[in-house]
C-alpha positions as CSV (number, residue, x, y, z in Angstrom):
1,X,51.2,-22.6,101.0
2,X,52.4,-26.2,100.2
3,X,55.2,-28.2,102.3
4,X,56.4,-31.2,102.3
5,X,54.6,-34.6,103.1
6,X,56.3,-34.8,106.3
7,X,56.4,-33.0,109.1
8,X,59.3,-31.0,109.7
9,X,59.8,-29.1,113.0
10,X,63.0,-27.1,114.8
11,X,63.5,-24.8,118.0
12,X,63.4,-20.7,117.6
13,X,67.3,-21.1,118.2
14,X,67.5,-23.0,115.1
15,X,66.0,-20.3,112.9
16,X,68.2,-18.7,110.1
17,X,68.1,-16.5,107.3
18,X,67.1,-18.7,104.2
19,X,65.1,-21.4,106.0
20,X,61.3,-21.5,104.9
21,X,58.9,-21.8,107.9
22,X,55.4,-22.8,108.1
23,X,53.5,-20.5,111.8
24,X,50.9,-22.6,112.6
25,X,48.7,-19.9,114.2
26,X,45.8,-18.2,113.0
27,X,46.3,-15.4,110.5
28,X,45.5,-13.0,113.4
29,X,48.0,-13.9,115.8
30,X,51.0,-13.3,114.1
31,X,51.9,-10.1,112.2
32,X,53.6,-11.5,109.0
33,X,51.6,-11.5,105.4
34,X,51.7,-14.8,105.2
35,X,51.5,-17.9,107.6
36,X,54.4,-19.6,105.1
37,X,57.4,-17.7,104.2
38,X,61.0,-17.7,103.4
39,X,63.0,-15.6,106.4
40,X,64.7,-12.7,104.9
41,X,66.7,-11.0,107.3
42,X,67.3,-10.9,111.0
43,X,64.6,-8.9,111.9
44,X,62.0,-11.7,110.8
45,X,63.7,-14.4,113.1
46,X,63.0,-11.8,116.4
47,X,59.4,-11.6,115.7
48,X,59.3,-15.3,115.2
49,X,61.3,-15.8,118.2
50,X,58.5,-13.2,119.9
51,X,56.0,-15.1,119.3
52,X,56.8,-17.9,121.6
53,X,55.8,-20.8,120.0
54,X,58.1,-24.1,121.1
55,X,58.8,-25.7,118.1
56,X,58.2,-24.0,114.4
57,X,57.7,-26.4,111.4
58,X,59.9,-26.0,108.0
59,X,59.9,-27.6,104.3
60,X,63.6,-28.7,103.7
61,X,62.9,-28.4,100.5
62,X,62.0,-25.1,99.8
63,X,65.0,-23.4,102.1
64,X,68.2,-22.0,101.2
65,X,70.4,-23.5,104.0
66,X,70.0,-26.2,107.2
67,X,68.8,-24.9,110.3
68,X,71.7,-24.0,112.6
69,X,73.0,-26.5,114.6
70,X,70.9,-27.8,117.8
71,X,72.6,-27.3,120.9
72,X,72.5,-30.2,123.6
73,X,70.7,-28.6,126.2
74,X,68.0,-27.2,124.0
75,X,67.6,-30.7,122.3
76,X,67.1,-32.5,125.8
77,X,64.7,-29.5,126.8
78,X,62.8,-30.2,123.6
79,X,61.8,-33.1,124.4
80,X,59.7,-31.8,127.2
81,X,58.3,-29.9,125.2
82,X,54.7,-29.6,124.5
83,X,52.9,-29.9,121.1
84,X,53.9,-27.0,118.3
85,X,50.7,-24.9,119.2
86,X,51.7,-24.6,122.5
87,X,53.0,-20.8,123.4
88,X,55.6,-20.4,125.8
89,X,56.1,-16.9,125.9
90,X,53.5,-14.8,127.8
91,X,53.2,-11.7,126.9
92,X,51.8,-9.0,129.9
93,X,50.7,-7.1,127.3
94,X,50.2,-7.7,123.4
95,X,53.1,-7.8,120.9
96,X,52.5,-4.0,119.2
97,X,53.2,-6.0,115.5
98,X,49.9,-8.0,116.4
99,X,47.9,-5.0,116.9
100,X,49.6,-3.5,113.8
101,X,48.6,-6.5,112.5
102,X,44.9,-6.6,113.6
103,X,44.2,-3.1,112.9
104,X,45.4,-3.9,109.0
105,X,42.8,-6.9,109.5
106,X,40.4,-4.0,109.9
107,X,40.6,-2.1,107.7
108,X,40.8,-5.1,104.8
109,X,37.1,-5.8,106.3
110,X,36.0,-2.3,105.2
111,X,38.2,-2.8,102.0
112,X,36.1,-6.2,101.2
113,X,32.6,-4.0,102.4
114,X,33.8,-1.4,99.6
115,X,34.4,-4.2,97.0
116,X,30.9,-5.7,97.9
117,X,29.4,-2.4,97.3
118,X,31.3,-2.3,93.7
119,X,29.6,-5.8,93.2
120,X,26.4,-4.5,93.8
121,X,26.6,-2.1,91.5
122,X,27.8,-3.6,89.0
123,X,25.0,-6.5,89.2
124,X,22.5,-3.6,89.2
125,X,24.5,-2.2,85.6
126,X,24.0,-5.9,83.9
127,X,20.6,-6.2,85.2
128,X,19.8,-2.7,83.1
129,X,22.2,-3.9,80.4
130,X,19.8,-6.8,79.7
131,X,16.6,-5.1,80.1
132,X,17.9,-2.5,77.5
133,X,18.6,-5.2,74.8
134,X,14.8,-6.6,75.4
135,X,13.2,-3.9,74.8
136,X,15.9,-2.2,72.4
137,X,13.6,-3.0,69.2
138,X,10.1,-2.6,70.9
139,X,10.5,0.5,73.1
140,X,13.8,2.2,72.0
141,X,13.3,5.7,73.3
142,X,12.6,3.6,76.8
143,X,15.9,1.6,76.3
144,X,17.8,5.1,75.1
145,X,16.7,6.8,78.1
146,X,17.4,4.1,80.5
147,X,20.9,3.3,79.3
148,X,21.5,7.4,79.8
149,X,20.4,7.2,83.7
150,X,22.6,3.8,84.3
151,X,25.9,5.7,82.4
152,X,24.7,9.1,84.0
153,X,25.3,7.7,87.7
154,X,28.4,6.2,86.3
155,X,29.9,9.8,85.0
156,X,29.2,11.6,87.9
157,X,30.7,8.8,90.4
158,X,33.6,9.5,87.7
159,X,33.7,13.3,87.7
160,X,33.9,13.2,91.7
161,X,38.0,14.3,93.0
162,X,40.2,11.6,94.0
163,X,41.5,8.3,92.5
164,X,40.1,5.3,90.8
165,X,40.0,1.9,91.2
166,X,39.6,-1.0,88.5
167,X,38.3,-4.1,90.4
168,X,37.7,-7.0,88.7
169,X,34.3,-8.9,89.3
170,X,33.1,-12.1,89.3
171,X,32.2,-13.5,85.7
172,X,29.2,-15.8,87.1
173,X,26.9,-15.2,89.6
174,X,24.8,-18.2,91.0
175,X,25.3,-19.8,87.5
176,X,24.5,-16.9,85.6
177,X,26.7,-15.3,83.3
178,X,26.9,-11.7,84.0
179,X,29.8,-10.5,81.7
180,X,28.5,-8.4,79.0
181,X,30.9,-6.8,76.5
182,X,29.0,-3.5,75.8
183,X,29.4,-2.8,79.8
184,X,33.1,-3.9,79.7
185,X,33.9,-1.3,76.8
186,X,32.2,1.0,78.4
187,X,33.4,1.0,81.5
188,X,37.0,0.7,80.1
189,X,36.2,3.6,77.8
190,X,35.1,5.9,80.6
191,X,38.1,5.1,82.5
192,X,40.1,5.9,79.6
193,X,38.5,9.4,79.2
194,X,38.5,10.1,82.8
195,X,42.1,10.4,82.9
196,X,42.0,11.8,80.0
197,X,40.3,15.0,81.4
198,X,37.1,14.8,79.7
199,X,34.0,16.9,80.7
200,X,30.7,15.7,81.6
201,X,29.2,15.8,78.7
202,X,32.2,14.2,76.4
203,X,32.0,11.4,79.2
204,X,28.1,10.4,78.6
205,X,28.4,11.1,74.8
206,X,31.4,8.1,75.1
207,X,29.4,6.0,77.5
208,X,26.4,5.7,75.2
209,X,29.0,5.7,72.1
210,X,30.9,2.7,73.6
211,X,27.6,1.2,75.1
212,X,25.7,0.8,71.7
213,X,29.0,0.4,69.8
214,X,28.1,-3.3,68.8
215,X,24.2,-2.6,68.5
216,X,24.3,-3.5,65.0
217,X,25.1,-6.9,65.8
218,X,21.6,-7.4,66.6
219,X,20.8,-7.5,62.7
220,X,23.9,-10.2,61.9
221,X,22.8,-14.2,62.0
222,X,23.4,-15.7,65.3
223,X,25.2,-18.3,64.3
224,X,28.1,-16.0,62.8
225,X,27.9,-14.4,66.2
226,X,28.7,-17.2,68.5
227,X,30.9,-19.5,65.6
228,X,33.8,-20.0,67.9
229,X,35.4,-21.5,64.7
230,X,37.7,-19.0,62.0
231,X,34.7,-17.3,60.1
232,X,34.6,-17.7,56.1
233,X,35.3,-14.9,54.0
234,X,31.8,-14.5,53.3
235,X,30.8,-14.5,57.5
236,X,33.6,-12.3,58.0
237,X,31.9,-9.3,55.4
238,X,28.8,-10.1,56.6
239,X,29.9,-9.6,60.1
240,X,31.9,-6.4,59.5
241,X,28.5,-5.0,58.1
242,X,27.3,-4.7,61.7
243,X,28.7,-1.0,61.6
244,X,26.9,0.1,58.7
245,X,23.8,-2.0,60.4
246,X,24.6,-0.2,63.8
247,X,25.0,3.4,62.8
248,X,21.8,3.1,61.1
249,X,20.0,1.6,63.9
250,X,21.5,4.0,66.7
251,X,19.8,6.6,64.1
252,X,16.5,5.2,64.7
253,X,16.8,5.7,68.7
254,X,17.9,9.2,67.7
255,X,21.2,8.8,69.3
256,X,23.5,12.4,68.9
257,X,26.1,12.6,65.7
258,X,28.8,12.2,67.9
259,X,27.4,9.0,69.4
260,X,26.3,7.9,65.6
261,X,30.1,8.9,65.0
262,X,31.6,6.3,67.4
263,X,29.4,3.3,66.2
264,X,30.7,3.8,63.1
265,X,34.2,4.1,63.9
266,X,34.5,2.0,66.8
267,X,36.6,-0.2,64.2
268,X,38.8,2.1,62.3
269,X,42.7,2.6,62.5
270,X,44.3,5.7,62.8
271,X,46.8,4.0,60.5
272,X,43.8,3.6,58.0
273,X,43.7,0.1,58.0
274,X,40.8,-0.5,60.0
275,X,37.0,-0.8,58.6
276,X,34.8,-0.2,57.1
277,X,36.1,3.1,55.0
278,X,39.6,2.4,55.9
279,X,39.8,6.2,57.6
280,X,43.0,7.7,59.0
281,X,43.3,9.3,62.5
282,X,42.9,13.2,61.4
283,X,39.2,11.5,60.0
284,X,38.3,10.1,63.2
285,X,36.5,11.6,66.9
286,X,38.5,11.4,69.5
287,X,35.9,9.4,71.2
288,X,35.4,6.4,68.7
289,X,39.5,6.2,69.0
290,X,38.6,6.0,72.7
291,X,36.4,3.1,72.3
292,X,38.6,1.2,69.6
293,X,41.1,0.6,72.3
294,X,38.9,-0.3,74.4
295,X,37.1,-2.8,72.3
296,X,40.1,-4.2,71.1
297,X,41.6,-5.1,74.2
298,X,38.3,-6.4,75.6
299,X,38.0,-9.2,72.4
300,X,42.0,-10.2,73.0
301,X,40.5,-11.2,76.3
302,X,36.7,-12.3,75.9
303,X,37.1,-13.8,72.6
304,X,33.9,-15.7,71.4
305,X,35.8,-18.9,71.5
306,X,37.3,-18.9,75.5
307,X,40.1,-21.0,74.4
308,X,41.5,-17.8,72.1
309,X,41.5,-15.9,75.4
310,X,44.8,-13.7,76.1
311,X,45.4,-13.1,79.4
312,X,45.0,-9.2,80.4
313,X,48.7,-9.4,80.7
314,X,49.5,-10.6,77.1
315,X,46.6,-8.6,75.6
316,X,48.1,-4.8,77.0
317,X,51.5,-6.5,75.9
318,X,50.8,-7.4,72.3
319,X,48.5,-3.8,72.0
320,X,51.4,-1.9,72.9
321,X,54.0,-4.2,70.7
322,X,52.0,-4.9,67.6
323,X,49.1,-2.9,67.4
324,X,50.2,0.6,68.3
325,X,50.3,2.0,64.9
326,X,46.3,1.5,65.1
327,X,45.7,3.7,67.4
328,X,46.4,7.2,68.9
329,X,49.4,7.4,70.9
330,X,48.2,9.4,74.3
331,X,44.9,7.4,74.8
332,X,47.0,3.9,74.4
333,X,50.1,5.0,76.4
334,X,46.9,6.0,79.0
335,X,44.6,3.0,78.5
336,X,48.1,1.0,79.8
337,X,49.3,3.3,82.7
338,X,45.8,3.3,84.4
339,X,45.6,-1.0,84.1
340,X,49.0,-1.2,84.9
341,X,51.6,-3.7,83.4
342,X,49.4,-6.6,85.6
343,X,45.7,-5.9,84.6
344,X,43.1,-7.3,86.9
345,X,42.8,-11.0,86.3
346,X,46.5,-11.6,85.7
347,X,47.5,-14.5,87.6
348,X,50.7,-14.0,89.0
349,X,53.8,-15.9,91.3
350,X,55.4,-13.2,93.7
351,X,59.1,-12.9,94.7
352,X,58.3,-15.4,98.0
353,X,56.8,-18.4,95.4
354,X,53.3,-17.0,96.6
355,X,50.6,-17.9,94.2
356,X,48.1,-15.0,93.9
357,X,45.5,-12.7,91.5
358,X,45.6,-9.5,90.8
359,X,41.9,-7.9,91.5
360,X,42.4,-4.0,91.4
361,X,44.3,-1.9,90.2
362,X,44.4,2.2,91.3
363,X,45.0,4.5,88.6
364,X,47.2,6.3,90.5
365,X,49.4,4.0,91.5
366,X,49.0,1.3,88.7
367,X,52.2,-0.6,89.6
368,X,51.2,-1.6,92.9
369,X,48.1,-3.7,92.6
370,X,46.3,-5.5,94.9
371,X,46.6,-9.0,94.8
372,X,44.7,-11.9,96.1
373,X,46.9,-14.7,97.7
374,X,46.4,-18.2,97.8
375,X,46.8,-19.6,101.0
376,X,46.2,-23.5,101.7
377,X,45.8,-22.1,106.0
378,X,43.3,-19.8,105.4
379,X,39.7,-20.8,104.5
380,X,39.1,-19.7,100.2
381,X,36.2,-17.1,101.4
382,X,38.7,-15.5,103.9
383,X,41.5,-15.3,101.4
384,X,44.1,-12.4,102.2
385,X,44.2,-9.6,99.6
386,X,47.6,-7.6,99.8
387,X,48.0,-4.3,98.8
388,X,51.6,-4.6,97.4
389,X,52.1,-0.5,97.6
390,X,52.0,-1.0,101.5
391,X,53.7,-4.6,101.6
392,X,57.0,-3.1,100.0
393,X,59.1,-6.0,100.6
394,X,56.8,-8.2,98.3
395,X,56.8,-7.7,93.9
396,X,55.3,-9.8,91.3
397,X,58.0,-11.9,89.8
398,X,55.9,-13.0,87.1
399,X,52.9,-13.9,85.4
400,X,51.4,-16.9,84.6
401,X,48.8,-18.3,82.2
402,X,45.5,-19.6,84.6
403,X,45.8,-23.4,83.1
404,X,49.2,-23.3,84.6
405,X,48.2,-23.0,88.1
406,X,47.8,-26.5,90.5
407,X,44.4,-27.4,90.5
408,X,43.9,-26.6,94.0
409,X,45.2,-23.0,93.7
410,X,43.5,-22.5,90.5
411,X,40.1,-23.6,93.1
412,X,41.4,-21.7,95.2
413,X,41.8,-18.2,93.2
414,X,39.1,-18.6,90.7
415,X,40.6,-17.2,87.8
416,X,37.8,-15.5,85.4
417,X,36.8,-17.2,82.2
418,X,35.2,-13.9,81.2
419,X,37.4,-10.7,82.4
420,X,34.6,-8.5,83.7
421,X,35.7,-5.1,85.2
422,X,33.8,-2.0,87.0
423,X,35.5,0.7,88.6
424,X,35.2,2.5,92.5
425,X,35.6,6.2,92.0
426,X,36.3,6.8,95.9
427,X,39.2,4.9,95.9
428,X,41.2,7.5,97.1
429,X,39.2,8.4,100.1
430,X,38.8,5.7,101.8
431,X,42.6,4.8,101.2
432,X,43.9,5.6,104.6
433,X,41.0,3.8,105.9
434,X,41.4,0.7,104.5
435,X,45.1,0.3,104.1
436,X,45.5,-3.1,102.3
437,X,42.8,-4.2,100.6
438,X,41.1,-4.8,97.2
């Protein structure tokens, strides 16, 4: 967190309710969330006070009140008194809020081991992803059969008890950009179903339905595809025709009907006015509906041009708002309880003026992401992730756009140009285990 340019220090009996301290100790030796804070309530000043530290440094600026007064005898005794690092209390044995504190640092380890994992295999989906589409046209049974072994370890993590978590991954990795918008749909698609309460087989017919959906692209001119410019009427029909172009491709690779069915309807309206036939809900399956919400919320936020991007945020808001009519009521009301009302990626300002990113959400308990915090005392590869289900006293306040951040914090949190997500279906058993993580 940020204070002032100067220094500004007072004794443990000066502490109050309102002031905003800075605890110049390592993460791990105090048992608060954050090193920089605003005191809340009486309680807080004790464990301050417990820690035994001889002087504690405050921004004026960003507390409610002045310290309380300084008494004679402390001042004269302060100025005996060693440098602010200095502890004065010893402890015989250690504070039990530490060890709360260092067991919680635990288990974020094994929550950060998890998200590696989930990293891992999500690298290993676009590595197949992008052999697929080389070889789509030269060995398409190979490229069919491939894509059904990468979605079939994806549906059976899926059908496995217990809760799901959405992470959000990196967007680049060593300079290469691994977001790929048939995974993205797909993933989002399956999550969708999932909660839905699809089988086995609905769940791979929708994974290869939402994996292909765009496969006709392939056949429309490059340059239409990446024009980050408003397309001309002409570009625009010519681009719509990748349905027609897709459905008759996915025919080729002897794709199922109901697979056909969702490449052809992936952009259809249940309010008819979608295209390219303009059909109404009671003529579409259930799983091209499915990947139309989907699809649509992945363009709001991986436009072609990035400067078009919404923020996950705005893009479930405006779905919900303005778009609903388009598509079928349980799905969307769905699609938005399992991301939550702060998608991962939302940049967000907590109730204590904390700066942070929300990486995963569980589907569960979509209202109480995880959130990465920016803090200027802890290193950027060591950044604390909260769980804010467990850290009850702290909410989001509100969100922000990621070109409103400081520079430094936006370093700091990395916000995604590309919103890239892949999901950890053993969320819910290793919850207890790893209590605050992401």
């Amino acid at each position: 967190m940020s204070g002032t340019t100067d220094a500004h220090y007072i004794l443990p009996d000066q502490l109050r309710v309102g002031l905003y301290i800075h605890l110049d100790l390592s993460w791990m030796d105090h048992p608060f969330s954050f090193s920089s804070f605003k005191i809340r309530n009486d309680a807080q000043i004790a464990q301050v006070r417990a820690l035994g530290l001889a002087r504690i440094r405050y921004s004026p600026d960003r507390s409610d009140c002045e310290p309380a007064p300084l008494v004679v005898q402390a001042q004269a005794e302060s100025e005996s008194e060693p440098a602010p690092e200095t502890i004065i209390a010893n402890h015989a044995e250690p504070d039990p809020a530490i060890l709360a504190k260092r067991e919680r640092a635990e288990r974020l380890k094994a929550r950060r081991r998890k998200f590696a994992r989930c990293e891992r295999d999500f690298m290993r989906a676009t590595h197949t992803v992008k052999l697929v589409n080389q070889n789509l046209f030269s060995r398409p049974d190979w490229a069919r059969e491939e894509t059904k072994v990468m979605l079939g370890k994806l549906v059976e993590s899926l059908m496995q008890d217990g809760d799901m978590a959405i992470n959000l991954m990196a967007d680049r990795v060593g300079g290469e950009d691994v977001y790929v918008h048939s995974l993205n749909v797909a993933v989002l698609s399956l999550m969708l179903a999932r909660e839905q309460g699809m089988s086995q087989d609905e769940l791979m017919a929708l994974g290869l339905g939402a994996f292909f959906h765009d496969i006709g692209k392939l056949d429309v001119p490059p340059k239409i595809l990446l024009k980050q410019e408003p397309l001309t009427s002409a570009e625009n029909a010519l681009m719509k025709e990748h349905v027609v172009f897709g459905a008759r491709i996915g025919a080729k690779m002897g794709l199922s009907a109901e697979v056909l069915a969702v490449i052809a309807q992936h952009h259809e309206h249940v309010d008819g006015s979608g295209y390219p036939r303009g059909a109404t809900g009671d003529k579409l399956t259930l799983l091209a509906k499915i990947v139309a919400i989907a699809n649509t919320y992945d363009n709001l936020c991986n436009p072609a041009n990035p400067q078009r991007a919404m923020t996950p945020h705005e893009a479930l808001a405006l779905m919900y708002a303005q778009y609903r009519n388009r598509f079928e009521a349980a799905p969307l009301n769905t699609f938005i309880r399992c991301l939550g009302v702060y998608p991962p990626g939302t940049i967000v300002v907590l109730n204590n003026d904390a700066f942070g990113m929300v990486v995963s959400v569980n589907s569960s308990r979509p209202l109480k992401p995880d959130v990465l915090v920016y803090d200027s005392a802890i290193p950027k590869e060591e950044a604390i992730i909260l769980s804010l289900e467990q850290e009850t006293e702290i909410q989001i306040a509100r969100t922000l756009r990621p070109g409103q951040l400081p520079k430094t914090i936006f370093e700091y949190l990395s916000p995604r140009k590309r919103v890239a997500y892949f999901f950890d279906a053993h969320a819910a058993a290793g919850a207890d285990e790893v209590g605050e993580a992401a």
